[in-house]
C-alpha positions as CSV (number, residue, x, y, z in Angstrom):
1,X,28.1,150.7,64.2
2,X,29.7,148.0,62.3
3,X,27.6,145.7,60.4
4,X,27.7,142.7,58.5
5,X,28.5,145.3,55.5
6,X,32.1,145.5,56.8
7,X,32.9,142.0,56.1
8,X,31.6,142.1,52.8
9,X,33.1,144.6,52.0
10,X,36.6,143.3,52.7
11,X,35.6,139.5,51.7
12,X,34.9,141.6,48.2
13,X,38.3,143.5,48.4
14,X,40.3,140.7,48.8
15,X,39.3,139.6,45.5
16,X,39.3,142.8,44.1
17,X,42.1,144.0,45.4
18,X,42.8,146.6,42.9
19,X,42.6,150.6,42.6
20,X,40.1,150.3,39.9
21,X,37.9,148.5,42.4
22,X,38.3,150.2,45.3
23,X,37.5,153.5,43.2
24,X,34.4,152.4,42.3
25,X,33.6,151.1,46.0
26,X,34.7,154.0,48.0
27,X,31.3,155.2,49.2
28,X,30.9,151.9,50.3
29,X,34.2,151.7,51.8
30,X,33.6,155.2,53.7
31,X,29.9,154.6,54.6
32,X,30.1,150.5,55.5
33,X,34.2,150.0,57.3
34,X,35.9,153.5,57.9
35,X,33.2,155.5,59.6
36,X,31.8,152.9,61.6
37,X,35.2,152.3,62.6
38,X,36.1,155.5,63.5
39,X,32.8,155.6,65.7
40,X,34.3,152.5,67.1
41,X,37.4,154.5,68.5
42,X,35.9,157.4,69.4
43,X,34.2,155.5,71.8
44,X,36.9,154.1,73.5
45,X,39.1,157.4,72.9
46,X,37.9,158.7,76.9
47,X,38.2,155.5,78.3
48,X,42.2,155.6,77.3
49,X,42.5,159.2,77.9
50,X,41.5,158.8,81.6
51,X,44.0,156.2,81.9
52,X,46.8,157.8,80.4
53,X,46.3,161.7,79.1
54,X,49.1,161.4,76.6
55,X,46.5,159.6,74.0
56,X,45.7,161.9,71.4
57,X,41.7,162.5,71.6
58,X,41.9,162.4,67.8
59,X,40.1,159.1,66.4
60,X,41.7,159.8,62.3
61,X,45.2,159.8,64.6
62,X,44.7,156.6,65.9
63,X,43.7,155.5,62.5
64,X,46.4,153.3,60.1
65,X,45.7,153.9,56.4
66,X,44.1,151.2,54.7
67,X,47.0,151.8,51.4
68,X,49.6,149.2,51.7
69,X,53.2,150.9,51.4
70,X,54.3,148.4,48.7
71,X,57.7,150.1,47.9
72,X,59.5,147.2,49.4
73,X,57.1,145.0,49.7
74,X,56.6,141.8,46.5
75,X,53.2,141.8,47.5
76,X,52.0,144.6,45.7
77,X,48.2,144.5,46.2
78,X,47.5,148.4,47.4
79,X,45.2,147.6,50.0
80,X,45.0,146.1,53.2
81,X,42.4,144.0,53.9
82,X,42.1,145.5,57.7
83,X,41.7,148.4,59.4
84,X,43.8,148.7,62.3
85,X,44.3,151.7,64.9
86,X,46.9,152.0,67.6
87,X,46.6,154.0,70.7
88,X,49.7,155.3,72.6
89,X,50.8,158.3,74.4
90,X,51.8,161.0,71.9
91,X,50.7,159.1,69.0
92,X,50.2,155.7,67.1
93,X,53.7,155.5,65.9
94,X,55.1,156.1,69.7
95,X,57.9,153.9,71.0
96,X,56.3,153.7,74.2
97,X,53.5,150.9,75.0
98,X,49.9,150.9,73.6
99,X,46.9,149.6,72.9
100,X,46.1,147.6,69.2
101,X,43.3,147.1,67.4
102,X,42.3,145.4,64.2
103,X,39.0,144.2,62.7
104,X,39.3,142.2,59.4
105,X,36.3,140.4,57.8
106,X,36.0,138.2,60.1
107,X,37.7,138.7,63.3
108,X,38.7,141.4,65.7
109,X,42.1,141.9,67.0
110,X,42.9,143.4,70.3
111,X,46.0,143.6,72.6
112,X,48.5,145.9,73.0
113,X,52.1,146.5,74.9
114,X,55.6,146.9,72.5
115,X,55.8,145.5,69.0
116,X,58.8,147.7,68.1
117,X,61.4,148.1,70.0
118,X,64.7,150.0,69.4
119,X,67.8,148.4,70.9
120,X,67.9,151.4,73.1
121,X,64.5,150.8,74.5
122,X,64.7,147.2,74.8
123,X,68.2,147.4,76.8
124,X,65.9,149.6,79.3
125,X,63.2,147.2,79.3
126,X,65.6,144.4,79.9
127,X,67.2,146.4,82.7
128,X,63.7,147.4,84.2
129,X,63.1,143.8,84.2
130,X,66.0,142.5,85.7
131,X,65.4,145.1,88.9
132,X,63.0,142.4,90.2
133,X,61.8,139.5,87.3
134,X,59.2,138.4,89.8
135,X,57.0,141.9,89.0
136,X,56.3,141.0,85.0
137,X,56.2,137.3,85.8
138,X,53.2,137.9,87.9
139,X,51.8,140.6,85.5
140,X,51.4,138.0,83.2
141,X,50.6,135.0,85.2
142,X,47.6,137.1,86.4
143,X,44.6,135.5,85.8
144,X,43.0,139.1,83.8
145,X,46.0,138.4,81.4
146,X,45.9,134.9,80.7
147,X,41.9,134.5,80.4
148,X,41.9,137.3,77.8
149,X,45.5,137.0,76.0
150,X,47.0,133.3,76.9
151,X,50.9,134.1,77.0
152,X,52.9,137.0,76.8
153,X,54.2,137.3,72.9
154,X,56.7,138.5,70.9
155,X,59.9,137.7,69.2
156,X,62.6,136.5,71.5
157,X,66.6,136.2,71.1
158,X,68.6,133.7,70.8
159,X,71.6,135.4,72.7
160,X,71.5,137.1,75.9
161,X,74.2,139.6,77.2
162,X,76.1,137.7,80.2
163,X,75.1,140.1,82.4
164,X,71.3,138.9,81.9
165,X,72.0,135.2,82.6
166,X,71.3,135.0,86.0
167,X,67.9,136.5,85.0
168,X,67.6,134.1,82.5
169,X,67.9,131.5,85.4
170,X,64.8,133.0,86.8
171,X,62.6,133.3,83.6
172,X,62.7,133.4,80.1
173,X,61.1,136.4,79.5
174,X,64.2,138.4,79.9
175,X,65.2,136.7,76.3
176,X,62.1,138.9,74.5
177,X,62.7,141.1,71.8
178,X,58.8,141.9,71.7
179,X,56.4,142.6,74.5
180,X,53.0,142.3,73.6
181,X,49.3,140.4,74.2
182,X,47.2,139.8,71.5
183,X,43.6,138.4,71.5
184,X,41.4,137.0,68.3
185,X,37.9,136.6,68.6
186,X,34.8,136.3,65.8
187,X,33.2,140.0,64.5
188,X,30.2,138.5,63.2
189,X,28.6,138.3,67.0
190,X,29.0,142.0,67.5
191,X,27.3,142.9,64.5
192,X,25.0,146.3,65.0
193,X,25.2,145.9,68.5
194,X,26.9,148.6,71.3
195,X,28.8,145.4,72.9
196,X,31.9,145.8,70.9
197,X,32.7,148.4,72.3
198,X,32.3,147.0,76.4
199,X,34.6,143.6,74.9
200,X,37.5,145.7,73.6
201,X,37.6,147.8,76.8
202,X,37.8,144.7,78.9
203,X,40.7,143.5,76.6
204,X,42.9,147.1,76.7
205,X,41.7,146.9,81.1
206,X,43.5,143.7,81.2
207,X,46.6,144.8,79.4
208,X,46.4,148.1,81.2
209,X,49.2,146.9,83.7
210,X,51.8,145.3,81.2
211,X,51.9,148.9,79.6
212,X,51.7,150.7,83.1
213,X,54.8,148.2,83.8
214,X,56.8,148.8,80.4
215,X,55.7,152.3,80.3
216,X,58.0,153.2,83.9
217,X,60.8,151.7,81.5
218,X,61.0,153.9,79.6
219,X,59.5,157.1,80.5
């Protein structure tokens, strides 16, 4: 259960935010943020599993390493200062839709949907959603959606193949890059409680469609 140990220890790591230190903390880092959080997912693991089977049952799979890859990167601080663990079918790293979830020191992170997309995968999207534009706009003009995640996100394009135009007419989602919902809200209520748990299931429930939708894209 995560506790109010969590966000010290990441207030602490971000200004310590060194091997040496992290070293010398790693009991606490085990004991206090990764094995509550793995708790955390391994309760929501059968929850995502009956909805789609293709999720791996394996909470450490779902898991993002805390170590920063820094190799390209002029930040070169080794750590994140998050844990973050991403569930889609076949695996985290997956190119088809998902479910996110981040905890920091003070706030919890949840959506889910297509942060990466290939321009293979995005022309099928495109083309999925140009079939009939009035399915997504109503997937996320529902009101599940917009109480829990506000607007649709992601990066859009400036340029649309001419082909697409007429969609365009019709709604400027067709211009997205990016298909994803995110939602922020405070950690510190959750704190030793089971809730946590019941909140980010109500988020993933309310994104379930948008992935159902972009999933038949591309499957």
């Amino acid at each position: 259960m995560i506790t109010k140990a969590y966000t010290s220890f990441f207030k602490e790591l971000a200004k310590n935010n060194n091997k040496d230190w992290f070293h010398a903390n790693k009991k606490r880092y085990e004991n206090d943020v990764k094995n509550p959080f793995l708790l955390l997912l391994e309760e929501l693991i059968p929850d995502l599993t009956e909805w789609d089977h293709r999720i791996l049952a394996d909470p450490k799979k779902a898991m993002f390493r805390i170590n920063r890859d820094v190799r390209f990167s002029k930040d070169k601080t080794p750590y994140h200062t998050i844990l973050k663990a991403g569930f889609s079918p076949n695996g985290k790293k997956s190119v088809l839709p998902g479910y996110y979830l981040g905890i920091d020191a003070e706030n919890i992170h949840v959506g889910g949907g297509l942060f990466m997309l290939r321009p293979p995968e995005l022309k099928k999207v495109r083309e999925h959603i140009a079939d009939d534009p009035e399915v997504l706009i109503k997937l996320v003009s529902d009101t599940s959606f917009t109480q829990n995640f506000g607007k649709l996100k992601g990066e859009k394009a400036k340029r649309l193949d001419k082909s697409l135009l007429p969609i365009a007419e019709k709604t400027d989602l067709i211009y997205h890059k990016q298909f994803y919902a995110m939602a922020e809200f405070p950690l510190e209520p959750f704190y030793g409680n089971g809730e946590l748990q019941a909140e980010v299931l109500s988020h993933f429930e309310a994104i379930k469609p948008l992935n159902t939708y972009l999933g038949q894209a591309l499957d």
